[in-house]
N, C-alpha and C positions, 0 to 999 in steps of 0.2 A: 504494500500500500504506500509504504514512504517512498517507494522506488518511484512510484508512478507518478506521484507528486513534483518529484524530483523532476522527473522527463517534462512533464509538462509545464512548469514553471520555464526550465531553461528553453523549450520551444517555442512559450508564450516573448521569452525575452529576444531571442534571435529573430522572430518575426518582429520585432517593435522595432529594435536597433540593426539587425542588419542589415539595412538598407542604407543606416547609417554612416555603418563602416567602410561598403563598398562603394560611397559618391567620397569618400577621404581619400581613396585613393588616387586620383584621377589626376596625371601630373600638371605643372602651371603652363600655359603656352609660353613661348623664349621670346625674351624680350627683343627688340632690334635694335640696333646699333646706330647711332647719333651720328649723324652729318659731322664731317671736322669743322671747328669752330673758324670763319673767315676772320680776318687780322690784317692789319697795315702797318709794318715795324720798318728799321733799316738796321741792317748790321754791313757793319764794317770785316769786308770776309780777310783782312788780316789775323794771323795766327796768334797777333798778341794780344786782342782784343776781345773781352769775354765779356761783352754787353751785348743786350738789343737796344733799340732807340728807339721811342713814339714818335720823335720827333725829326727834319732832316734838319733843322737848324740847333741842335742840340751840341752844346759845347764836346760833348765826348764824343764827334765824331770830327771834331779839329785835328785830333791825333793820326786818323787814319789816313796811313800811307795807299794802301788800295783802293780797290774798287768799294762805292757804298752801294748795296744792293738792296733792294727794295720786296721784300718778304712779305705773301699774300697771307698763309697756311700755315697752320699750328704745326701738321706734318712736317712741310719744309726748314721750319726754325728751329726743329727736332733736331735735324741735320747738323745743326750749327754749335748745338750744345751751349749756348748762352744765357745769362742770367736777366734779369731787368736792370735797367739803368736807373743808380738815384738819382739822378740830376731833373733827369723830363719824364718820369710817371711817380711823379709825389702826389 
């Protein structure tokens, strides 16, 4: 008699809740991946030079003996390995 109590109890619960269990599993759809961020900077592609610049009129690119090149792309200034400049993005 306690047996059949027993069955029926955990039958009555798996019909309540397992419908429950099996919408939890259902995995999240994959998120997508973000445009790169577009940018306007100049670095000086000298090797001694470990800034970017907001600015073209920015005094730390008085120094540069090279080419100053005009950087669209987060990607491309990835490239360059460069820090921000304090002078002109305070």
């Amino acid at each position: 008699m306690k047996n059949t109590r027993i069955v029926f109890i955990m039958m009555a619960l798996f019909v309540c809740f397992g419908s429950a269990f099996s919408q939890a599993k259902k995995k999240p759809a994959p998120k997508k991946k973000a445009a790169p961020k577009a940018i306007s900077v100049y670095v000086c592609t000298d090797n001694k030079d470990k800034t970017f610049h907001k600015h073209r009129s920015c005094g730390g690119l008085n120094k540069c003996s090279n080419e100053i090149k005009f950087v669209s792309s987060v990607n491309e200034l990835k490239k360059y390995k460069r820090k921000s400049c304090t002078r002109c993005n305070k």
